[in-house]
C-alpha positions as CSV (number, residue, x, y, z in Angstrom):
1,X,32.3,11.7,-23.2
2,X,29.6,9.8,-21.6
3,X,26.6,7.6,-22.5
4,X,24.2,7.5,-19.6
5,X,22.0,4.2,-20.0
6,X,25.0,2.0,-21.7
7,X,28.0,3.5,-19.7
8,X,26.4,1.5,-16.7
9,X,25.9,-1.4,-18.6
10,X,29.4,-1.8,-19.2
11,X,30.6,-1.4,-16.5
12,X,28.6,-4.7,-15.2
13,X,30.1,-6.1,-18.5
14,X,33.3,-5.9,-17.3
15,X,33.6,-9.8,-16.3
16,X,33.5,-10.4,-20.3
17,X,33.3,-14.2,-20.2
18,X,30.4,-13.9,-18.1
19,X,26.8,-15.7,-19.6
20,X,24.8,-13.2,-20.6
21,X,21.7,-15.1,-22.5
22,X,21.3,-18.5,-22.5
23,X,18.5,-19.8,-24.9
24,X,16.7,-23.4,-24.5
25,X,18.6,-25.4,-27.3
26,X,21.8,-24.4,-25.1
27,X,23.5,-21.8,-26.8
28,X,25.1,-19.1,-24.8
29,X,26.3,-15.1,-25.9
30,X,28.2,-13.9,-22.7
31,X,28.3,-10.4,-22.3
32,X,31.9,-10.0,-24.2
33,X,29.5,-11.0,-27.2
34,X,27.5,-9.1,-26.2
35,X,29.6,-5.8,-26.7
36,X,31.5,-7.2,-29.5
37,X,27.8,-7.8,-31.7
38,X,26.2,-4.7,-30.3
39,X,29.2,-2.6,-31.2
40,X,29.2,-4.4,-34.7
41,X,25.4,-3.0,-35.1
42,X,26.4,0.3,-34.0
43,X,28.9,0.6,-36.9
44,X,26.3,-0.6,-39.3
45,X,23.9,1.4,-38.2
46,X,25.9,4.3,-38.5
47,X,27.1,3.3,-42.2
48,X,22.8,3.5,-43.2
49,X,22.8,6.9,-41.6
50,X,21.2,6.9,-38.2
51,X,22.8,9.6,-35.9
52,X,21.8,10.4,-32.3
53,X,18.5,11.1,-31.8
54,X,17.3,9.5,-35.6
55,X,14.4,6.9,-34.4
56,X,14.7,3.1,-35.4
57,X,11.5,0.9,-35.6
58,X,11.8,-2.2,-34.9
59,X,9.2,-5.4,-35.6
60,X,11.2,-9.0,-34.6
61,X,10.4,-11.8,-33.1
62,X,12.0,-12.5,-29.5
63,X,15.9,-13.3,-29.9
64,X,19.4,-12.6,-28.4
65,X,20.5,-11.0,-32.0
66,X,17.3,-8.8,-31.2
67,X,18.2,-7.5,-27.5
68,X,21.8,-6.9,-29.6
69,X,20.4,-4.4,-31.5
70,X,18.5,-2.6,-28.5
71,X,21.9,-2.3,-27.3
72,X,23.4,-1.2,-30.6
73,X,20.7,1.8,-30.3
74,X,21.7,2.7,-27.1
75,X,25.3,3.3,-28.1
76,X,25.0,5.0,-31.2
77,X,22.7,7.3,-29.6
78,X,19.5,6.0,-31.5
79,X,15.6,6.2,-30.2
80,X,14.3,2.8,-30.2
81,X,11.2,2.0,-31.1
82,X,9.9,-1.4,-30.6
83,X,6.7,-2.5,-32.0
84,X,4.2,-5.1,-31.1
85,X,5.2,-8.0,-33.3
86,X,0.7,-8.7,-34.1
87,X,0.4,-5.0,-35.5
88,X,-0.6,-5.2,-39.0
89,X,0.4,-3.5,-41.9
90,X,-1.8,-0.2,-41.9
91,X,-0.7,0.2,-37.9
92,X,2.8,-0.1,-38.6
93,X,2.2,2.4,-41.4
94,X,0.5,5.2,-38.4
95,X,3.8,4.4,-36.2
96,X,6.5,5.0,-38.9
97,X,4.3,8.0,-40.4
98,X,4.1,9.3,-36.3
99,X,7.4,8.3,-35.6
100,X,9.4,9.1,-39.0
101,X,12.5,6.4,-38.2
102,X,15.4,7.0,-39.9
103,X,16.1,3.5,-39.7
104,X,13.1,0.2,-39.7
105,X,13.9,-3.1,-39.0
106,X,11.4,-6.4,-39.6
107,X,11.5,-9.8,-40.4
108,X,12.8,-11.1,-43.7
109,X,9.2,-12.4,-44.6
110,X,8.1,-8.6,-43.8
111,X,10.1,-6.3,-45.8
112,X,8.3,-5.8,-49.5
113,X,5.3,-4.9,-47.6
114,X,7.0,-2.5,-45.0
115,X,9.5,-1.2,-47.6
116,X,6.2,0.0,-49.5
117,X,5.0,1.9,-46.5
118,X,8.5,3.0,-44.9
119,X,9.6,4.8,-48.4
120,X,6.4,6.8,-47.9
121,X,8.2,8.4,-45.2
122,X,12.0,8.4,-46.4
123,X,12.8,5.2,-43.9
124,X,15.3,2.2,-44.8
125,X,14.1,-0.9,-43.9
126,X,16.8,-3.8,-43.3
127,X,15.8,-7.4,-41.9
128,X,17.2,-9.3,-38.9
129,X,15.9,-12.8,-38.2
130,X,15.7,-15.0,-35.5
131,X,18.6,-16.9,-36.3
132,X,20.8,-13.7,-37.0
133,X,20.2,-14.2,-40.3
134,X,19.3,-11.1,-42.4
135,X,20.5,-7.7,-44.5
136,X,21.0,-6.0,-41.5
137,X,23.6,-8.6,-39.8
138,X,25.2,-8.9,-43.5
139,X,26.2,-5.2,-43.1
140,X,27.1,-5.6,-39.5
141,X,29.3,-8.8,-40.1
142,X,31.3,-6.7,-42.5
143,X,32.2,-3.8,-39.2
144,X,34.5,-4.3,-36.4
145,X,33.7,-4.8,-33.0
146,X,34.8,-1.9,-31.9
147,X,32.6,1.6,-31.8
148,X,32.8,4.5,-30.0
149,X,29.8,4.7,-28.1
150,X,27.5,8.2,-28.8
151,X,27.4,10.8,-26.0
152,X,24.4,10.7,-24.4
153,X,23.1,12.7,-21.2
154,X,20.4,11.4,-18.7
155,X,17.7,13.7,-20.2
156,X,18.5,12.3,-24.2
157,X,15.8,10.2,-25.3
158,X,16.5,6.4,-25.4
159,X,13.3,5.1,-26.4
160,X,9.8,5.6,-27.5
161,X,7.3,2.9,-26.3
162,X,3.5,3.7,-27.7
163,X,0.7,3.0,-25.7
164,X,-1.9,0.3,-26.1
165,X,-4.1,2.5,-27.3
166,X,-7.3,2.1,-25.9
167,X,-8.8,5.1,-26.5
168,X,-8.2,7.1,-29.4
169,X,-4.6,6.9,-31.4
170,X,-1.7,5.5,-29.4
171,X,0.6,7.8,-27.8
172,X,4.3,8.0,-28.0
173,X,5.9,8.2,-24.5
174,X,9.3,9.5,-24.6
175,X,11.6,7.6,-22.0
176,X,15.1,8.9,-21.3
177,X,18.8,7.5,-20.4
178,X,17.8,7.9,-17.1
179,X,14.4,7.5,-16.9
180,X,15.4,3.9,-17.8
181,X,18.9,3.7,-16.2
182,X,17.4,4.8,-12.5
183,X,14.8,2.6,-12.9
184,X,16.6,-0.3,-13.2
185,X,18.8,0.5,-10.5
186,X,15.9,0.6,-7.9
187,X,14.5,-2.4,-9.2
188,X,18.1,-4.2,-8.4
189,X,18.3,-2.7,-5.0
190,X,14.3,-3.0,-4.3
191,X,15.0,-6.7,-5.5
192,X,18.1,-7.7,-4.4
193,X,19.5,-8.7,-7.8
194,X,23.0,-9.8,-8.1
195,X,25.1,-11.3,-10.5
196,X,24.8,-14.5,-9.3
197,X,21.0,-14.4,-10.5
198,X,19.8,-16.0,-13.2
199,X,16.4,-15.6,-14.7
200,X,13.3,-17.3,-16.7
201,X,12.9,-13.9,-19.1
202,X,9.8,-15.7,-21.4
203,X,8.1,-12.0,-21.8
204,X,7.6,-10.5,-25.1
205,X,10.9,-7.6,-25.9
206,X,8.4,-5.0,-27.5
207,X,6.9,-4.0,-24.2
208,X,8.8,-2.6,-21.1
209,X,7.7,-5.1,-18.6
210,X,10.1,-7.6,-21.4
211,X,12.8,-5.4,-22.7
212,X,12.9,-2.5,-19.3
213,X,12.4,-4.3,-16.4
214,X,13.5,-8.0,-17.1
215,X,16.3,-7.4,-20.0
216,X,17.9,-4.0,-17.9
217,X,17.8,-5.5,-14.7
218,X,19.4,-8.0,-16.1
219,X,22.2,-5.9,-17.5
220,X,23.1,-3.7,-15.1
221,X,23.6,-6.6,-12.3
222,X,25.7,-8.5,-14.7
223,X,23.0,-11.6,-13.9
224,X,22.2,-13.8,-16.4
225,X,19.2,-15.2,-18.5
226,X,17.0,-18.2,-19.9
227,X,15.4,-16.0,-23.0
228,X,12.5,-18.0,-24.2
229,X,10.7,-17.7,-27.5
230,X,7.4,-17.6,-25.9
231,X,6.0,-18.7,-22.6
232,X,5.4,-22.6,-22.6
233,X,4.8,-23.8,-18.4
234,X,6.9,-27.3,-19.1
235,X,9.8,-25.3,-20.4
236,X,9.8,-23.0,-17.6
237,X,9.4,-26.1,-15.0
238,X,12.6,-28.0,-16.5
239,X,14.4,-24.4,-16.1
240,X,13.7,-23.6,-12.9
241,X,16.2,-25.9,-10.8
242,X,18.7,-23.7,-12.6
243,X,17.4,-20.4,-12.1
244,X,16.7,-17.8,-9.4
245,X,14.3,-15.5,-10.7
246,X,11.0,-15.6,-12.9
247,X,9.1,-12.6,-14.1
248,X,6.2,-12.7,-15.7
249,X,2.4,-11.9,-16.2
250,X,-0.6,-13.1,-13.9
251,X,-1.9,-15.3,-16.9
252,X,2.1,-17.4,-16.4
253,X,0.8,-17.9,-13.3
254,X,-2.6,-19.4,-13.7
255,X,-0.7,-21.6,-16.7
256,X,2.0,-22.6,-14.0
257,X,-0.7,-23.4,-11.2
258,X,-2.5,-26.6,-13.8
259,X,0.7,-28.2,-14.0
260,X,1.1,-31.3,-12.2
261,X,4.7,-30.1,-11.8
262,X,4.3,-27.3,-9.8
263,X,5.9,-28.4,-6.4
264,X,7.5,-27.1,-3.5
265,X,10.6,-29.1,-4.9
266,X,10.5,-28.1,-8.6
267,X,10.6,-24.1,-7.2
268,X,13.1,-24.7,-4.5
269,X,15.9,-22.4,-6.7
270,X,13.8,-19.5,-7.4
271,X,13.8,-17.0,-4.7
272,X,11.6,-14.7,-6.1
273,X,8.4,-14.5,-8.3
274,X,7.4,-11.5,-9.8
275,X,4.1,-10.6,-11.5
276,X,2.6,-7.2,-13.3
277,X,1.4,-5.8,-16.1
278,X,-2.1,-6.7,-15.3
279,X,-3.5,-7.2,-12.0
280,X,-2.8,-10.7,-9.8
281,X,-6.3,-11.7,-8.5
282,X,-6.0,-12.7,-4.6
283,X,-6.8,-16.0,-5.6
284,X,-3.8,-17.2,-8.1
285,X,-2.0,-15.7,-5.0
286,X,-3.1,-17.7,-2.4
287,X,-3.3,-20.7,-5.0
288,X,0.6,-20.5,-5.4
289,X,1.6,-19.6,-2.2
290,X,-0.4,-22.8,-1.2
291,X,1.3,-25.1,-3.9
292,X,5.1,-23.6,-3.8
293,X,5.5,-22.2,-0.4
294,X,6.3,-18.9,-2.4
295,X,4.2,-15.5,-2.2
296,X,4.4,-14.1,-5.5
297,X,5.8,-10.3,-5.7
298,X,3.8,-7.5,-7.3
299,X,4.6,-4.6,-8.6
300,X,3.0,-1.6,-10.1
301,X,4.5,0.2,-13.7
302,X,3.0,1.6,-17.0
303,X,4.2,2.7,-20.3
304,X,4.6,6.3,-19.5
305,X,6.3,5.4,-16.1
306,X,8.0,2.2,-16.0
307,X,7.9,0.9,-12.5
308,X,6.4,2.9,-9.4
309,X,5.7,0.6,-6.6
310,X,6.8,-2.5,-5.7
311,X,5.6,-5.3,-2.6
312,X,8.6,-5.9,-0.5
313,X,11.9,-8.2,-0.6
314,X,11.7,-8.6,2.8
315,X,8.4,-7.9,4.7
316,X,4.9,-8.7,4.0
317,X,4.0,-9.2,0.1
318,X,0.4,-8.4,0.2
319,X,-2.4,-10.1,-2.1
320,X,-4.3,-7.5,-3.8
321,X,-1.7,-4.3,-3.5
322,X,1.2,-3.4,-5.8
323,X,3.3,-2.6,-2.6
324,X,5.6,0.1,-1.3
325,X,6.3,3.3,-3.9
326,X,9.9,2.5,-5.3
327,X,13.1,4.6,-4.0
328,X,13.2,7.9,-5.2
329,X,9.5,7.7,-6.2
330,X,6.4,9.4,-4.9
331,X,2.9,8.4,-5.3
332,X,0.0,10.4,-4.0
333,X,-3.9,9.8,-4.4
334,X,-6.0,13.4,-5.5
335,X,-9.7,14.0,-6.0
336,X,-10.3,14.1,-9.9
337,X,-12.4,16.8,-9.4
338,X,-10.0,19.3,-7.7
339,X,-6.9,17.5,-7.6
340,X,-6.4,17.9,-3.7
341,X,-4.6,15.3,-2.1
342,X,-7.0,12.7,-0.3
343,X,-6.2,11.2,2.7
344,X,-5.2,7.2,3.6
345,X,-7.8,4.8,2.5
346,X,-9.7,7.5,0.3
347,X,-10.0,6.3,-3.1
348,X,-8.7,8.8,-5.9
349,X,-6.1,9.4,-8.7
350,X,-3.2,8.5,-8.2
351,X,-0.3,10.3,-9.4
352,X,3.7,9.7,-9.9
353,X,6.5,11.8,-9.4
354,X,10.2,10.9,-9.8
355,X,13.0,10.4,-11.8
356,X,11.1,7.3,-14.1
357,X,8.3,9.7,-15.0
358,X,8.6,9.8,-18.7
359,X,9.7,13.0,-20.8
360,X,5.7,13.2,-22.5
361,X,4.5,12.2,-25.4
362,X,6.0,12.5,-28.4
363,X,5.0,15.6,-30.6
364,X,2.3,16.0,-28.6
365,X,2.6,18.9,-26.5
366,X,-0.4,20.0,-25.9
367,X,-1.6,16.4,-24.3
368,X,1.8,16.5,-22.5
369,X,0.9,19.9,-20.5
370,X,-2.6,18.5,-19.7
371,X,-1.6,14.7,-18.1
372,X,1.1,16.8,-16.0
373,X,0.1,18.6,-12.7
374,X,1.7,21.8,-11.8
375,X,3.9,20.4,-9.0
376,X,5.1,18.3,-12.0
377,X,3.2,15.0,-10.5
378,X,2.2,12.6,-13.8
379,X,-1.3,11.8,-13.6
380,X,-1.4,8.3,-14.6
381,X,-5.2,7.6,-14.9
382,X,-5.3,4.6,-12.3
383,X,-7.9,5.2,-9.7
384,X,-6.2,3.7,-6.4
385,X,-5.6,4.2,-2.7
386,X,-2.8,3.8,-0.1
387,X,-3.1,2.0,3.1
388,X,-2.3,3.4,6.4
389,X,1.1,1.3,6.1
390,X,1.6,2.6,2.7
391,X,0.5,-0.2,0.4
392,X,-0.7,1.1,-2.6
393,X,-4.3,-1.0,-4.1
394,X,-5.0,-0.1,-7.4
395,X,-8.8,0.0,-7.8
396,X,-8.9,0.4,-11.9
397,X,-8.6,2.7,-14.5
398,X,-10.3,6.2,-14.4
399,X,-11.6,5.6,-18.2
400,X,-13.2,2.5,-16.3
401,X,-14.6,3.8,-13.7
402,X,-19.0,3.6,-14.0
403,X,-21.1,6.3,-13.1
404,X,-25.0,5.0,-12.1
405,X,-27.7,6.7,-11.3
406,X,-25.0,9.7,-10.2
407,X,-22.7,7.3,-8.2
408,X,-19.1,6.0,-8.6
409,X,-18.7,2.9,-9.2
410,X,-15.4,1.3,-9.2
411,X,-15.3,-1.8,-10.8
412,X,-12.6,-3.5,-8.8
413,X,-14.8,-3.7,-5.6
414,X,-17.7,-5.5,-7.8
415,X,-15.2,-7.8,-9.4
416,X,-13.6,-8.9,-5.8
417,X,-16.7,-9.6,-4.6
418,X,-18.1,-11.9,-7.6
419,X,-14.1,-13.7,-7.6
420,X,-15.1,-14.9,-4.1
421,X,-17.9,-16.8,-5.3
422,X,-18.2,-20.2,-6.0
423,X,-17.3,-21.6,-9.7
424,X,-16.4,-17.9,-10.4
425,X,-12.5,-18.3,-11.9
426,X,-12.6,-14.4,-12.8
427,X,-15.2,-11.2,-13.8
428,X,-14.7,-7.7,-15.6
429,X,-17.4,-5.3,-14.4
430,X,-17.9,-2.3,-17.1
431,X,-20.4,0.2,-17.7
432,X,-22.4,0.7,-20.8
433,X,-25.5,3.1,-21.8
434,X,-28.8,3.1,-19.4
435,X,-31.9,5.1,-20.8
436,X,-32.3,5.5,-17.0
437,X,-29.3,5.3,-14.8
438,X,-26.6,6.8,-17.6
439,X,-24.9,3.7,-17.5
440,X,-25.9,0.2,-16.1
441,X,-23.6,-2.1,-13.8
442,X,-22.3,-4.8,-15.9
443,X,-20.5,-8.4,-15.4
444,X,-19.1,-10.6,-17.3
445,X,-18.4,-14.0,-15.5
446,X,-16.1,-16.5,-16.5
447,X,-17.4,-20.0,-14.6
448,X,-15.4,-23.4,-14.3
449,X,-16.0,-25.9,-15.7
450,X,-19.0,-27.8,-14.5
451,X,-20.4,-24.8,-12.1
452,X,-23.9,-24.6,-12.2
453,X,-23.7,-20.9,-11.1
454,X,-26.4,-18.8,-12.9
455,X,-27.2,-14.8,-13.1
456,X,-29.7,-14.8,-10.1
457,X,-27.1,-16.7,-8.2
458,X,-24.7,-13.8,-8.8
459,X,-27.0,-10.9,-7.7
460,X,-28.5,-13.1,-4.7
461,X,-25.0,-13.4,-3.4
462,X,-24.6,-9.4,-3.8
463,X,-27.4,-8.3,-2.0
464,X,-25.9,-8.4,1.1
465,X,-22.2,-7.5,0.0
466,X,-22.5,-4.3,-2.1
467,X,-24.9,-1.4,-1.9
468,X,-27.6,-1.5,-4.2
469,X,-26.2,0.8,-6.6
470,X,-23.4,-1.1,-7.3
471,X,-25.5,-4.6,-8.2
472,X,-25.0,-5.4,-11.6
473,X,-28.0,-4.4,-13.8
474,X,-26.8,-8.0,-15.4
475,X,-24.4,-11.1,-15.2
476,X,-23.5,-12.5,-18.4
477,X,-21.3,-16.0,-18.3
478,X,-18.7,-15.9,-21.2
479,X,-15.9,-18.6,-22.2
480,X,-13.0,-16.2,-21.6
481,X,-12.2,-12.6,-21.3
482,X,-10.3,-10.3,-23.8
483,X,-7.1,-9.8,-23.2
484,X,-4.0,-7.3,-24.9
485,X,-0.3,-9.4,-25.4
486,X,0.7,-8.6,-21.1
487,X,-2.4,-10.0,-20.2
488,X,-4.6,-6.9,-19.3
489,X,-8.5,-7.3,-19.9
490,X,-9.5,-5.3,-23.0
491,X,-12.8,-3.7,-21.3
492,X,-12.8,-1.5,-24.0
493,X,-13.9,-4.4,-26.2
494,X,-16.1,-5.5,-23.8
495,X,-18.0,-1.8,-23.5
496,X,-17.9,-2.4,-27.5
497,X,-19.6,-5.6,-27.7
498,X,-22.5,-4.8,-25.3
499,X,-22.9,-1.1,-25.5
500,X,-26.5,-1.4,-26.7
501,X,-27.2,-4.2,-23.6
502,X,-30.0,-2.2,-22.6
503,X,-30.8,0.4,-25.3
504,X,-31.7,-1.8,-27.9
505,X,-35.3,-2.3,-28.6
């Protein structure tokens, strides 16, 4: 009798007195309470019904009773399903009608209007606050601590994680015991975590950079954490003399890097930075190296995937590349029109192969088959290359990618080029209808504040630098960029708002 993912959580557990969570306002849950209210869950969760396999939604705000009942899943053999606290009512309503939980869990506040949607479907819904509060820890107070975790083998589903959904519906990627259990454990070893580490976790739990990176990592090294409601940069400054390790998103970063209190002093505990989930421009890089002495790690994951590369422990951490594949993972870079392996420094597809390569997407067959090569490689729709030391530099999604006059254009190389200019804090290149070219260069500039930089600055500057196909058409200044909850510019909204740039009449 064995449950893959939670077996090896235990046995990090096995120190029960040890601090598991730690939240701001100093209360602690050590990883005895941890097993004692996960198992509690489990029991009630298993009173409403949910066997192995059943799905359970879940909409909650960030707390330790929350990561609880990620655990509780695990153990009774549940799929968890976490869901992007912003989604409204009619897209919770496409996730529970795609998903069909047996089991939904929300907010107090939340439940009439989900209960309306979730009987649709032949879900329960129970509630769970923030403070443990809820019809879901009434039940579970009522159970004993003790369950008898659900055999579950390394190829049983764990989770389902949808995708952002930029194009089209989201997808459901199906992510196994394993799939999560293995990569965790080359994250520990890649990272050197131990259970002496403590870290700043101020990441959302619906996404896997949150709840499968930071929160298993976590677990299975038997370290410790500062959860955080949300990120706030003087929170995360007065934590840091007592922590070792910070993950988080390129936009923490910039946040950390206007602080006045961002010294070599205030950092002098951490011993490692990590950043993903969107990229780290060269810049914010350099910037905090400059400021903290520390070089920022980056690392390389998605949905469908979790984590496939990483920048070294030890060795070089280089600015602009998402590192070294992970152990036990292979990354290659094909031609999209044949699929032939290119060679170092060709740019190209890349695609994944390894033991965090998701199961496919859920009830989708059919779309499964078709993002699958037949040497079993994922093709993960990131147009990249690898260095002749084995770096791997992502160059930007494949749906991204502009076609001019006939040409590839890869926004990434326009963007790095407008970032080293002058006032420029950041740019998204896109491409959007040409009546002549097919689609017409694009860039959006964000300038700081007080910069004098205009369009014909811009393309003056690029004359020189790119070849002439790959000029932007046109430069357009903006406040800010769109961005999704981890940080990632929504080009998609971009292409939206200025599709008819050069169409209209």
């Amino acid at each position: 009798m064995s449950n893959h993912l939670f077996d090896a959580i235990r046995a990090s557990a096995k120190t029960g007195e040890a601090v598991f969570i730690e939240t701001t306002d100093g209360r602690r849950w050590t990883y005895g309470d941890a097993l004692s209210l996960s198992g509690q869950i489990a029991n009630a969760i298993d009173t409403l019904g949910v066997r192995p396999g059943d799905r359970v939604a879940v909409q909650l705000d960030k707390s330790p009773l929350a990561l609880m009942l990620y655990l509780a899943c695990v153990r009774c053999g549940a799929v968890y399903l976490p869901l992007n606290t912003a989604y409204t009512l009619a897209e919770l309503e496409y996730f529970i009608g795609d998903a069909e939980p047996r089991l939904v869990v929300v907010s107090p506040k939340s439940k009439s209007d989900v209960s309306m949607v979730a009987q649709r479907y032949g879900a329960i819904v129970e509630t769970l606050d923030v403070n443990g509060s809820g019809s879901l820890m009434e039940l579970a107070n009522d159970e004993g601590v003790d369950f008898i975790d659900a055999t579950r083998a390394p190829d049983d589903l764990a989770a389902i994680l949808y995708t952002s959904g930029t194009t089209g519906r989201s997808k459901g990627a199906m992510l196994t015991h394993d799939n999560l259990l293995s990569n965790a454990r080359a994250l520990q070893q890649t990272w050197q975590v131990t259970a002496a580490d403590r870290l700043i976790h101020a990441l959302p739990i619906f996404h896997t950079h949150g709840l499968f990176v930071a929160t298993n990592v976590t677990l299975i090294s038997g370290a410790s954490m500062f959860l955080l409601a949300k990120f706030d940069p003087d929170e995360i400054l007065s934590l840091m003399p007592k922590s070792t390790l910070m993950m988080g998103v390129p936009t923490f970063y910039v946040r950390l890097l206007q602080q006045d209190g961002l010294k070599r002093d205030a950092v002098a505990g951490i011993r490692l930075f990590i950043s993903g989930s969107a990229p780290l421009l060269a810049e914010t890089h350099a910037a905090f190296r400059q400021r903290t002495g520390q070089a920022i790690l980056e690392r390389y994951g998605m949905t469908e995937t979790n984590m496939n590369t990483s920048n070294p422990y030890d060795g070089e951490r280089r600015a602009g590349t998402v590192g070294l594949p992970l152990p036990g993972v292979s990354v290659r870079v094909t031609d999209p029109a044949n699929g032939h392996t290119l060679g170092t420094g060709q740019t190209g597809m890349i695609e994944i192969k390894g033991p965090n390569v998701f199961k496919g997407y859920w009830r989708m067959p059919e779309k499964t088959a078709a993002e699958f090569t037949a040497d079993g490689y994922f093709i993960s729709g990131d147009l990249g290359k690898i260095d002749d030391e084995g770096y791997v530099h992502i160059v930007g999604r494949s749906k991204d990618l502009v076609i001019s006059g006939g040409y590839n254009i890869y926004p990434k190389e326009v963007e790095s080029e407008i970032d080293l200019l002058e006032g420029v804090v950041e740019s998204a290149v896109i491409g959007v209808p040409h009546p002549d070219f097919g689609e017409g260069v694009t860039a959006l500039v964000v300038s700081r504040p007080g910069a004098t930089l205009t369009e014909g600055d811009v393309l003056r500057a690029l004359q020189d630098r790119l070849a002439k196909y790959k000029q932007p058409k046109r430069v357009i200044f903006v406040e800010d960029l769109p961005r999704n909850t981890m940080g990632k510019v929504q080009k998609n909204l971009l292409r939206d708002q200025y599709g008819g740039l050069y169409t209209s009449a």
